[in-house]
C-alpha positions as CSV (number, residue, x, y, z in Angstrom):
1,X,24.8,-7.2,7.8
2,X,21.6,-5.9,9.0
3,X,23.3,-3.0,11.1
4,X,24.7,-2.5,7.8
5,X,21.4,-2.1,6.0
6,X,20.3,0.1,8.4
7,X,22.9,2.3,8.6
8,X,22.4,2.8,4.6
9,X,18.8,3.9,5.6
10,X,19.9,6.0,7.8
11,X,21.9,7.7,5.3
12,X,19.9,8.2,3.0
13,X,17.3,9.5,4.7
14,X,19.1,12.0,5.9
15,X,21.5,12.7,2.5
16,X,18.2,13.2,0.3
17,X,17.6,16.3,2.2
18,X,20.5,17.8,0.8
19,X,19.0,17.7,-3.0
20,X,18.1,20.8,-4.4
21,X,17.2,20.1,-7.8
22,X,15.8,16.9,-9.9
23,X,19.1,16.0,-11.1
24,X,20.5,15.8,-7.5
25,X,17.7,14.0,-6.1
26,X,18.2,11.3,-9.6
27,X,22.2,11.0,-9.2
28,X,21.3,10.0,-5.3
29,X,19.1,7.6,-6.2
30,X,21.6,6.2,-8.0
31,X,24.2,6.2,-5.4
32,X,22.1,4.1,-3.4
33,X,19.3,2.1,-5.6
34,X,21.7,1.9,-9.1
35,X,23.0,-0.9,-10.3
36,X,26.3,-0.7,-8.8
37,X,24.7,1.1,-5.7
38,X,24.9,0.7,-2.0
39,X,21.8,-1.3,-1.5
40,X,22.6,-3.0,-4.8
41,X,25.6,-4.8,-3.2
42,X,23.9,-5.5,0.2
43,X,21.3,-7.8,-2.0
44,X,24.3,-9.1,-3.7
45,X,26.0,-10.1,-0.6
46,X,23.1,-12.1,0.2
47,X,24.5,-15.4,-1.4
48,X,26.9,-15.4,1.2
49,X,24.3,-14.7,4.4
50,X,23.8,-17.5,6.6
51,X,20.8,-19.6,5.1
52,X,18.3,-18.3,8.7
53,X,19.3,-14.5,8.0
54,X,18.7,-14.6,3.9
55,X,15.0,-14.4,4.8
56,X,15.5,-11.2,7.1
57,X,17.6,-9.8,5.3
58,X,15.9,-9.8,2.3
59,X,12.7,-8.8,3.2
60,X,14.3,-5.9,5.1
61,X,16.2,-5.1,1.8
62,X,13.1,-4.9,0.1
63,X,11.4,-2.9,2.4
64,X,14.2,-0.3,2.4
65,X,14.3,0.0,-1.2
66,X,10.7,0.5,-1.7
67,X,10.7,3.2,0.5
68,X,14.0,4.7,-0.8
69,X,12.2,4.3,-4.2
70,X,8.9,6.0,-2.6
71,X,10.7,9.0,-0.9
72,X,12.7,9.4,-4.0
73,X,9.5,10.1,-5.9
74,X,8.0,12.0,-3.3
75,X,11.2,14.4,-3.0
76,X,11.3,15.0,-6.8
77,X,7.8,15.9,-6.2
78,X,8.3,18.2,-3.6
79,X,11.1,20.2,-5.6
80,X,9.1,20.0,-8.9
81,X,6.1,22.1,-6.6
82,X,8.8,24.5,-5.3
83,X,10.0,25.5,-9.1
């Protein structure tokens, strides 16, 4: 479960660069920090995590989503300078 953490990381650092305008960068965010998004269902899948990996995985679930939610506002910032 962690490789697939990482691997949604991974993509999303590399799919935000692909927003060109506030709305794009908002409907990604979504995709991946939504309710029904991809790193909504890894912490949903944590119930069923081996008791020793629930701590890992959650604190490494957390610290992806606040930086998702970090370069997320940084991005928007970045395109709101370019208009």
């Amino acid at each position: 479960m962690l490789s697939k953490l990482e691997e949604i990381f991974a993509s999303f650092n590399s799919g935000i660069l692909e927003c060109k305008t506030q709305a794009d960068v908002l409907n990604f965010k979504a995709k991946y920090l939504g309710k029904q998004g991809l790193l909504s269902e890894i912490l949903k899948s944590l119930k069923d995590a081996p008791v020793e990996q629930k701590k890992l995985l959650g604190s490494k679930a957390n610290e992806f989503k606040d930086l998702m939610e970090k370069r997320v506002h940084e991005y928007r910032s970045e395109i709101e300078l370019i208009k």
